[in-house]
N, C-alpha and C positions, 0 to 999 in steps of 0.2 A: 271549782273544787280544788284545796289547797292542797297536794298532798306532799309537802314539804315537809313538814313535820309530822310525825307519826298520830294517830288519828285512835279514839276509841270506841270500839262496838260495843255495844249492850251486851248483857247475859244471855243464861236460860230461859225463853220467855216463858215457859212451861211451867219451870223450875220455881222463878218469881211469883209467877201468876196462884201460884199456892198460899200465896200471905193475902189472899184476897179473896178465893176461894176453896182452902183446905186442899185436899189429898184427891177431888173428884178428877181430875185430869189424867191420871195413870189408868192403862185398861182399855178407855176408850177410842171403837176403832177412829173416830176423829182427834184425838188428844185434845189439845186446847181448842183447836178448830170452832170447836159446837157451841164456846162460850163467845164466839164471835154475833150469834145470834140472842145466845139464851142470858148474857151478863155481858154487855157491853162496856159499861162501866168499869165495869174490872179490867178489860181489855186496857181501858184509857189508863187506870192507875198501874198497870204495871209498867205502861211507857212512861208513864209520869217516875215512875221508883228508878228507872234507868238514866231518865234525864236530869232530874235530881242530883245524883251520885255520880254525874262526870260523863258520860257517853256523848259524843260527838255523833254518832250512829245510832238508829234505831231500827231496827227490821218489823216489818208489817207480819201481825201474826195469821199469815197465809204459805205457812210450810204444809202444810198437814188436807190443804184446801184444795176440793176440788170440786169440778160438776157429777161427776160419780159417786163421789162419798157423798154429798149432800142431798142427791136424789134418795140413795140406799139408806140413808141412816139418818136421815131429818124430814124425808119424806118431802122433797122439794121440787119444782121441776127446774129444767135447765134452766129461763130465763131467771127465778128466782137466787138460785144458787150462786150465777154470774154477780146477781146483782149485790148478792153476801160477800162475794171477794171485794167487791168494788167498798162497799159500805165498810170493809176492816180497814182498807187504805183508810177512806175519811176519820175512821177510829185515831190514828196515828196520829191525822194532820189535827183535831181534837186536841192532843196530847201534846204536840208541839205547841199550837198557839196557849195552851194553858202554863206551858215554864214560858213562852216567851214574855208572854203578860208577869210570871212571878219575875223574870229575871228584868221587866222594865221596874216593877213597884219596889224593886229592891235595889233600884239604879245601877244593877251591872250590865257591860257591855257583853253584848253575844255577836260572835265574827258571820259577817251576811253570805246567807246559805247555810247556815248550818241551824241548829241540828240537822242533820241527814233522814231525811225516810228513804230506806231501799228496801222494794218488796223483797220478802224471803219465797225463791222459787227452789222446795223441795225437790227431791229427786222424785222417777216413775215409781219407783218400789213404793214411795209411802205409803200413795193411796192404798196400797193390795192389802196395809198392812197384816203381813208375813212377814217381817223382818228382812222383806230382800233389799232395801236401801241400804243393809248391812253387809251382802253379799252381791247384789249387781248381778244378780242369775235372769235377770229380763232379758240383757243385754243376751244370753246366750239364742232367744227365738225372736224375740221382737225387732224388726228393720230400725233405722234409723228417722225413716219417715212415720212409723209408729210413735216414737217416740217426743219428736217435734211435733205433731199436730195435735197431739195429748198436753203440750206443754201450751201450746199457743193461746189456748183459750184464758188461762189464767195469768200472760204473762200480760195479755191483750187489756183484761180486766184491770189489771195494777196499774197498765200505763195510762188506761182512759182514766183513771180517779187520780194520778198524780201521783209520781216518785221521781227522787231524783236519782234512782241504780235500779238494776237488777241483784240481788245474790243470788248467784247460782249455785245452789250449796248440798253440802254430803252427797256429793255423787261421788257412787260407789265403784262405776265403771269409765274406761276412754272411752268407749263408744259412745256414750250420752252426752260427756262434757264436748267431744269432737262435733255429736250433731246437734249441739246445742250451740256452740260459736258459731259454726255456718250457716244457721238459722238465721242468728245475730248477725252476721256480717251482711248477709244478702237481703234480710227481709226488713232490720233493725236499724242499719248505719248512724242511728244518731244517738242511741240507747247507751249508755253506758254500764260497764255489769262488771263483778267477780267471777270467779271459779273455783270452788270450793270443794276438793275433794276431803272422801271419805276413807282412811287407812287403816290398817287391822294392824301393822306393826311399822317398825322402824323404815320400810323401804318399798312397801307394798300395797296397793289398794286394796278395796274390801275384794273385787274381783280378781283379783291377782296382778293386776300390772304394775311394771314398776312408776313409780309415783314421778320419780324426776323424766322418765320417758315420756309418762302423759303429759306432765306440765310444758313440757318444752318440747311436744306436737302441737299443745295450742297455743305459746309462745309464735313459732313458726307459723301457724295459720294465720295467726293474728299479722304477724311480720310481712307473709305475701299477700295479704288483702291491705297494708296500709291500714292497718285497724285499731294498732299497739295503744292509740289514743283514747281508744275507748274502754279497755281495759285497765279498770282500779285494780286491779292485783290476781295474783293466781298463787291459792295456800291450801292447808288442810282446813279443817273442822268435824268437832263431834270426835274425837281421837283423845289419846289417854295423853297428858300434855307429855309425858316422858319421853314419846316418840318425835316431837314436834322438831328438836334440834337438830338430830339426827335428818330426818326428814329434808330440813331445810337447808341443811348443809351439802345434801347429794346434788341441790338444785347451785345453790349460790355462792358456797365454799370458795370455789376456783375461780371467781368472778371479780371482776375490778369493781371496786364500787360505781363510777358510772355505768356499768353492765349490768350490774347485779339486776333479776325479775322482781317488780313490786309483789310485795307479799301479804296474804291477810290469814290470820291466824286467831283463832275460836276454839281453843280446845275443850274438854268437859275436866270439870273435877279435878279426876285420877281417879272416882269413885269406882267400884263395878257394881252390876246388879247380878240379885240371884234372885229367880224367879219365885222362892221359897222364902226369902229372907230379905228382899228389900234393897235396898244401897250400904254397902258395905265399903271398909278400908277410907272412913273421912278422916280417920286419927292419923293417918301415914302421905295423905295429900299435901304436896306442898303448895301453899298461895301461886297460882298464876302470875303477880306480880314481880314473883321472885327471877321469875325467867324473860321481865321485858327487855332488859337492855340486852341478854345475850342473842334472842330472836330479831331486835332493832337492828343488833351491826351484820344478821347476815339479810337483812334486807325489809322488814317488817314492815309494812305502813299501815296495815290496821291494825289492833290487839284489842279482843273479847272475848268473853267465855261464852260456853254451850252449856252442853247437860250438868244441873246441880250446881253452878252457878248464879249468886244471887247478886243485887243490887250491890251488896257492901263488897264482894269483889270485884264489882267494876270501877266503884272508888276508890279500891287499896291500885287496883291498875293504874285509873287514872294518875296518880299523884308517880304511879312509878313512871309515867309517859312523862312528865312535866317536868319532873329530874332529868331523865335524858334527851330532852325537848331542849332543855336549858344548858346543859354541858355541849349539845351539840353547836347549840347558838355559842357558849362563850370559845369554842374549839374554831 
């Protein structure tokens, strides 16, 4: 895995997933999850729409997934359910050999290993969905070993069917991203993953902690385990991109560029929702693209969108990666 040059994630798979199957994904306590069984199809063409439009990255649509929701609300039992996480991986790898095969019949070269499949492993909150992935309020009664043995099963499932990462993403709290590396370090040593927190503003997680204190706990974890290897990056995601510089700057400002912490960055929009009215404020959003070269120099190596984010901004990104892909090359 190169990560030399700066790398691009997919979108909103949620957000895409609507050009294939309308507006039914909002609401549901599974979100996209349910379409992993009921529209698989669809599944594939939204990977297909990311890989299309420039993504070097694609995430497995198994954020939202789990044995709990699937038993509650598909009426499944555990071994079936495991075997739905497993079959969305195969969805992806589907998706992959199909632009491989377009980008052989159309004689382009694709760099070996890539595209990328890394499961997307949500945070504990999703499943409850209550909204606590947005505020990290588990973390206040649930142990740590709650929280890793809830994780296990689905991280289990993504590795038996084949990925080449983990994303460990929108977590809202340290406690979870802390017992989630230690997991990884002692149970995982070969896995490779992100760390993707979830921030409410410019300096703060959704739980309250400061954002560069979590990052550079698990920096340090990573550091005394001899782990720093397996770690592709530690960023935000799912965040209002306005906060992103900021954010990133607390972390890597002061840092010499050989120091600087790889970074991966997935913001939403800038939209916001109101539970009455929908998604609001897209007239005042500015393109994600516009912000890659300033997030590259303080350290960026992935750059994707989340929420409200579709295909065609991950092409206006791409071609912003390629520009400063190329000036770093000619530098």
């Amino acid at each position: 895995m190169d990560l030399s040059s700066i790398l691009v994630k997919d979108g909103g798979f949620g957000t895409q997933m609507t050009v294939h199957v309308g507006n039914a994904v909002d609401g549901d306590p599974l979100w996209s999850a349910r379409f992993n069984a009921t529209k698989p199809a669809a599944i594939i063409n939204t990977h297909l729409d990311f890989l299309q439009n420039g993504a070097d990255i694609i995430l497995t649509n198994t954020y939202q997934t789990s044995v709990e929701g699937y038993m509650e609300h598909m009426e499944l039992n555990e071994e079936q359910s495991v075997d739905l996480i497993k079959n969305t991986v195969r969805l992806a790898h589907i998706a992959k050999e199909k632009y491989l095969n377009e980008c052989y019949e159309a004689g382009l070269n694709i760099v070996e290993g890539f595209p990328m499949i890394i499961a997307s492993i949500g945070p504990y909150g999703a499943h409850l969905h209550d909204g606590s992935e947005y505020t990290g309020s588990y973390a206040d009664y649930l142990s740590a070993k709650d929280i890793t043995d809830w994780h296990r099963i689905r991280i289990d499932a993504c590795l038996e069917a084949g990925v080449d990462a983990l994303a460990i993403e929108t977590i809202p709290c340290q406690t979870e991203a802390e017992a989630l590396v230690d997991m990884l370090c002692e149970d995982y040593p070969d896995v490779k993953f992100w760390i993707s927190f979830q921030c409410k503003d410019e300096q703060t997680l959704a739980h309250g902690e400061i954002f560069s204190e979590a990052a550079l706990s698990i920096w340090n974890r990573l550091i005394e385990r001899n782990s720093q290897k397996n770690c592709l990056s530690i960023g935000v995601n799912c965040v209002n991109p306005k906060f992103v510089t900021p954010l990133l700057h607390s972390l890597n400002a002061h840092r010499n560029p050989e120091e600087k912490i790889p970074l991966v960055i997935y913001p939403n929009s800038g939209e916001t929702y109101d539970v009455n009215m929908g998604w609001l404020g897209k007239e005042h959003c500015i393109p994600l693209a516009d912000y890659v070269a300033e997030w590259a120099n303080l350290g960026a190596k992935i750059i994707g969108g989340c929420c409200r984010t579709y295909a065609r901004d991950i092409r206006l990104i791409k071609e912003a990666v390629q520009n400063f892909n190329k000036c770093e090359n000619w530098n």
